[in-house]
N, C-alpha and C positions, 0 to 999 in steps of 0.2 A: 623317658629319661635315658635309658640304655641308646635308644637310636640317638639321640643327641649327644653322646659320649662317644657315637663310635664304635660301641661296644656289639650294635646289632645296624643292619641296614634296612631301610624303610623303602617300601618302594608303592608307589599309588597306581591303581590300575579301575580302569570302567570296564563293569562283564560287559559281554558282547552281546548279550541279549535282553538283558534288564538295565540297561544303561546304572546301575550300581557303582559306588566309588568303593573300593577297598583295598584296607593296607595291608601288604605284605611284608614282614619282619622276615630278614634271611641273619646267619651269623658274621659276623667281618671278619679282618684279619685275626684281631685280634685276640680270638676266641681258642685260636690254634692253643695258647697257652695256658689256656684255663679248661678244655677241655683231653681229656686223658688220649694218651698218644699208643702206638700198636705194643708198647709193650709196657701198658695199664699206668705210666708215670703221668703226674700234671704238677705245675707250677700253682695250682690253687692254692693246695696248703702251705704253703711259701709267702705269697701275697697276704692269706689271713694273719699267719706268724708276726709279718712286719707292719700292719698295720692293726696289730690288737692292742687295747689299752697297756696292757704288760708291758710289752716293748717299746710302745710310746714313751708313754709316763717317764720314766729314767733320762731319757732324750731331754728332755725339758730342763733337769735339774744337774746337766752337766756342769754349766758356769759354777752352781755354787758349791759342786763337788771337786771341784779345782782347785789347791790353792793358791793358783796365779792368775786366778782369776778367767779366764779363756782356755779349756779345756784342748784346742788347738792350735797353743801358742806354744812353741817350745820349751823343757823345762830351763832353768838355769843351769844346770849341769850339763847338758845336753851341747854337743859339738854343733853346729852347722852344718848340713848336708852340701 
């Protein structure tokens, strides 16, 4: 699942002396940002934050928290940009 996302690269190889097929998982780019950097920071706990039920959930109910309906519709008071 990770190699199909990108997230890890897959690479297929035959040994040389048992004519064997196997797959080699290496990390991708991608991983730079999930994995902690020379001075111990990562963007993990970041990603968890914004895609936990918590921070979802609210996202959903902006329309009806609005009362104009579209939460990024300007208000009526509100000038023109």
């Amino acid at each position: 699942m990770l190699a199909g996302h990108n997230v890890l690269t897959c690479r297929v190889e035959t040994g040389e002396l048992d004519g064997k097929v196997e797959r080699k998982y290496g990390a991708a780019p991608v991983v730079k940002f999930l994995a902690k950097n020379q001075n111990g920071d990562s963007m993990a706990p970041l990603f968890n934050m914004a895609l936990s039920k918590a921070f979802m959930d609210p996202l959903y109910c902006l329309k009806d928290a609005s009362p104009w309906g579209d939460p990024f519709r300007q208000s009526p008071w509100d000038k023109p940009i």
